[in-house]
N, C-alpha and C positions, 0 to 999 in steps of 0.2 A: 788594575790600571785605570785612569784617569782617561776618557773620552778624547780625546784628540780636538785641539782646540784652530780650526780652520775658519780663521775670519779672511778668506778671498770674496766673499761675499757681502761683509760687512765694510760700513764705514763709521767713520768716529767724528764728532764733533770736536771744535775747540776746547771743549771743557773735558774730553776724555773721555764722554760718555760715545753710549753706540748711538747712532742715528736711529739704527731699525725699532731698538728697543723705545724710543723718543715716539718714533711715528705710533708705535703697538700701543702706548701710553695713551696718544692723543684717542687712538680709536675705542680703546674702553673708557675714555671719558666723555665722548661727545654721543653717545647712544640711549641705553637704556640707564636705569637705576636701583640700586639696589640695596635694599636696607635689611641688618639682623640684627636680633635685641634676646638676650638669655635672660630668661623671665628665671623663676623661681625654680618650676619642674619642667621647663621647656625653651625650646631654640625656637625660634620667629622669626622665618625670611616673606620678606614684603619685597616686591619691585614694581615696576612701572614701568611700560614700556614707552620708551619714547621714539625710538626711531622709525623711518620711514622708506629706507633702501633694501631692497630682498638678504643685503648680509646681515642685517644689522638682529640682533637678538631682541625677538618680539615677548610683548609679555607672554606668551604660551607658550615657550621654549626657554624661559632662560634660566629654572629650577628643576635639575635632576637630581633625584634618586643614588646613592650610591652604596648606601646596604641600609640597610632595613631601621638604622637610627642615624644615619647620617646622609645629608645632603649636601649637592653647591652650587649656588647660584652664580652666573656669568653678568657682567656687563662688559659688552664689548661684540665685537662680532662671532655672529651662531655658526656659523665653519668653522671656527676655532676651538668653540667650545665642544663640539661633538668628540672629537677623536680625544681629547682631553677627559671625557667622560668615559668614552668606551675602554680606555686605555686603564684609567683608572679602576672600575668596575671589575676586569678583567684580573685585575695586582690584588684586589680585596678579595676573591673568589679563590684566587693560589692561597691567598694567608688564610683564609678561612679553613682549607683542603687541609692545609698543613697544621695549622695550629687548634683547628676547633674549636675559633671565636674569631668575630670580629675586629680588627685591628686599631687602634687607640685612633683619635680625632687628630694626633700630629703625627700620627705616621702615616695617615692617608694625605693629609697635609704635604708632607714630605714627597708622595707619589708623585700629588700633583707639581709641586715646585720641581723637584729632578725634570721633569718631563720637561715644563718650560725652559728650564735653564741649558738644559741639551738645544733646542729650539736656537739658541744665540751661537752658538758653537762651530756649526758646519756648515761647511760653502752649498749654497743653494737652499737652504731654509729658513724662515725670518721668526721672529716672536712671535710669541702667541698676541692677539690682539684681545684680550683679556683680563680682567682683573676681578677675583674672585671673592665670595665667603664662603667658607666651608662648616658648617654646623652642625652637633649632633650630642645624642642624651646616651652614646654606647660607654662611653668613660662615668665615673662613679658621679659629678658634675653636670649637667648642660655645660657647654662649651662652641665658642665661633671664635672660627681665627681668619683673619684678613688677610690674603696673599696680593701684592700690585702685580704690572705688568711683566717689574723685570726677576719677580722671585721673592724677593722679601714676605717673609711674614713675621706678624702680630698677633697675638691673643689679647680680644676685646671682648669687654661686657655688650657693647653695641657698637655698629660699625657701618657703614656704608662706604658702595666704590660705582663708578659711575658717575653721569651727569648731573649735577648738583651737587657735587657728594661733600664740597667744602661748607657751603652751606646747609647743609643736612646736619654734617658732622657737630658744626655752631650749637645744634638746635640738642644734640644728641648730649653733646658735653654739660650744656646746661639743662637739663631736665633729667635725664637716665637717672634711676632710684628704686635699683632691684627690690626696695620693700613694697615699692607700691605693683609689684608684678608677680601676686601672685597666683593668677592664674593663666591659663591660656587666654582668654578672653582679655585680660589686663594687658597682657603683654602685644595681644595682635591689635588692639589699640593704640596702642602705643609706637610701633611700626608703622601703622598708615598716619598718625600724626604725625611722623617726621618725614614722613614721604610730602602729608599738605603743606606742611612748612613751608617747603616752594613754591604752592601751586594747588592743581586738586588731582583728583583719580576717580577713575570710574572702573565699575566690576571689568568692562572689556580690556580693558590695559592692563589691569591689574594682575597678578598672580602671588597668593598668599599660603606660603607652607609652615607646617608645625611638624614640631620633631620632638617625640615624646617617647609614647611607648613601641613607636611606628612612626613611620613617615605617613604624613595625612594633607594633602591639600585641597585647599576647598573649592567647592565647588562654584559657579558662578552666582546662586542666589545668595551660597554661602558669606561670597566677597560680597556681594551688595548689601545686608544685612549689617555685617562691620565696616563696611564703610560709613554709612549710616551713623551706627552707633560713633562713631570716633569725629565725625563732623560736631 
């Protein structure tokens, strides 16, 4: 059976869209930022943290862990993204139990999108304020797929969601060139260049993960050494 669909809680704009879903939108676009880029043998999540309110997702929280080759980053508010994490993590640990392996990059995908789109559905809960990339090397590929606020996803070579992200995206459609990424070094270069494209970064804002044979994020001198390099 189909979820029971109780919008007492929601309201809808002119155009037929939901409000809540509109407002959730606005909130992952005006905070943090987040950029992925699948290099040759690896995923590359770069963000930046830009906001400056206790919800808003700092760059030390807005890239977790969700099995051991795949990750997702949040832009948007870190209350939302937590139970979104834990919720997730939890669904990957049953398919693991069950199947003895980890589950493809669009079926964790899929986790997370179900989860959200419950979120729009029932009187007294709003959308998730959120808009994700989900990345990982567990499929035969590297692979990132871009989820927005209201559910949708896309499979991208590079992607960003977040503040900037239209402008990021400009800099991403014209330069991205998986030949010239091949290595990890190539690629997390490449990441913080579309993040400067805006603007600049520093190690403290920063948060830089690779997903390879393992999930690895770097360290702070680590981030300051590629940032370096990519200026």
């Amino acid at each position: 059976m189909h979820p029971a669909r109780d919008f007492g809680f929601n309201e809808f704009s002119a155009d037929g869209s939901l409000k809540q879903v509109n407002y959730a939108s606005k909130a992952a676009e005006n905070n943090n930022t987040v950029v992925g880029i699948v290099g040759k043998n690896c995923v590359v999540l770069v963000t930046k943290g830009w906001a400056v309110d206790a919800l808003a997702v700092s760059s030390s929280t807005s890239t977790f862990p969700l099995d051991e080759k795949i990750a997702a980053a949040f832009a948007g508010l870190s209350g939302d993204a937590r139970p979104l994490v834990n919720g997730t993590q939890a669904k990957i640990a049953q398919k693991r139990f069950e199947f003895g392996e980890a589950p493809s990059l669009n079926t964790v995908a899929n986790m997370l999108t179900e989860r959200m789109q419950e979120a729009t559905m029932h009187y007294g809960s709003r959308p998730f304020g959120v808009s994700i990339l989900v990345g990982g090397t567990s499929d035969p590929e590297p692979k990132l797929i871009q989820i927005q606020t209201n559910g949708d996803t896309s499979t991208v070579k590079a992607g960003v969601v977040g503040k900037n992200a239209a402008e990021i995206q400009t800099f991403l459609e014209n330069n991205y060139n998986v030949d010239t990424l091949e290595t990890e070094e190539d690629t997390v270069k490449f990441g913080i260049k579309a993040i400067l494209s805006t603007g600049f970064l520093t190690a403290n804002e920063a948060e830089i993960t690779v997903l390879r044979d393992n999930y690895k994020q770097y360290s702070k001198p680590e981030k300051q050494t590629a940032i370096e390099n990519a200026i």
